[in-house]
C-alpha positions in Angstrom: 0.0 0.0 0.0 1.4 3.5 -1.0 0.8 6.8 1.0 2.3 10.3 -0.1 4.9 12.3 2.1 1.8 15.0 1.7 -1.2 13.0 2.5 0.7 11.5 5.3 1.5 14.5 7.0 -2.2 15.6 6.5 -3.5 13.3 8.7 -1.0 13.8 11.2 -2.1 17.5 11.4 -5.6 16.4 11.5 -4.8 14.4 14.5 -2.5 16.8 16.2 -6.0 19.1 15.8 -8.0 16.3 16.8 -6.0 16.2 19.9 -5.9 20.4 20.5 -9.7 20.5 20.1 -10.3 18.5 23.0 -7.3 19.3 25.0 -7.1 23.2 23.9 -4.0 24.7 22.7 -0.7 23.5 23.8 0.8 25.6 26.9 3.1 23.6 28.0 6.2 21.6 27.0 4.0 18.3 28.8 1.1 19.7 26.8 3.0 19.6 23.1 4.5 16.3 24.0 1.1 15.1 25.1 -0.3 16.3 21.6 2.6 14.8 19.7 2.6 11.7 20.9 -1.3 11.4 20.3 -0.6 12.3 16.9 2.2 9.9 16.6 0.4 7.0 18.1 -2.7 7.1 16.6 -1.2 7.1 13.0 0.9 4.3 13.8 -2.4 2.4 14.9 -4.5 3.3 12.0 -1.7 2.5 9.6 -1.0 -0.9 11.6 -5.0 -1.7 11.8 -4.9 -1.5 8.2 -1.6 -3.9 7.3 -3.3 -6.5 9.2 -6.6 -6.2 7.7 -4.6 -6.7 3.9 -1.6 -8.4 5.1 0.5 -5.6 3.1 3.0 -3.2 4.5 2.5 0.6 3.9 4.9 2.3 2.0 5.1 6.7 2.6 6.3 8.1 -1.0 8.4 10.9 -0.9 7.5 14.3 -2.9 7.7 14.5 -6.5 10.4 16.6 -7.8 
């Protein structure tokens, strides 16, 4: 399964909102990490849900130059 570099860091800044509207905006150094790792976590989940579902690994794509 293929993923661009751009659509890839789309959902990560979906989810990073995701996380801000029900936290609020980061204050903190705890809060940003909190955020991030939200982020972080949940793309590796929904990514991972989906490699076992088709028994394929995803591949990110870089840009296009």
């Amino acid at each position: 399964m293929k993923m661009t570099n751009k659509l890839a860091t789309q959902l990560m800044d979906s989810l990073a909102c995701v996380a801000i509207s029900a936290n609020g905006i980061p204050k903190t150094e705890k809060d940003f990490k909190k955020v991030t790792e939200y982020t972080r976590k949940t793309f590796i989940n929904l990514l991972e849900s989906w490699e076992k579902e088709k028994g394929e690994t995803w591949e990110i794509e870089g840009e296009e130059e």
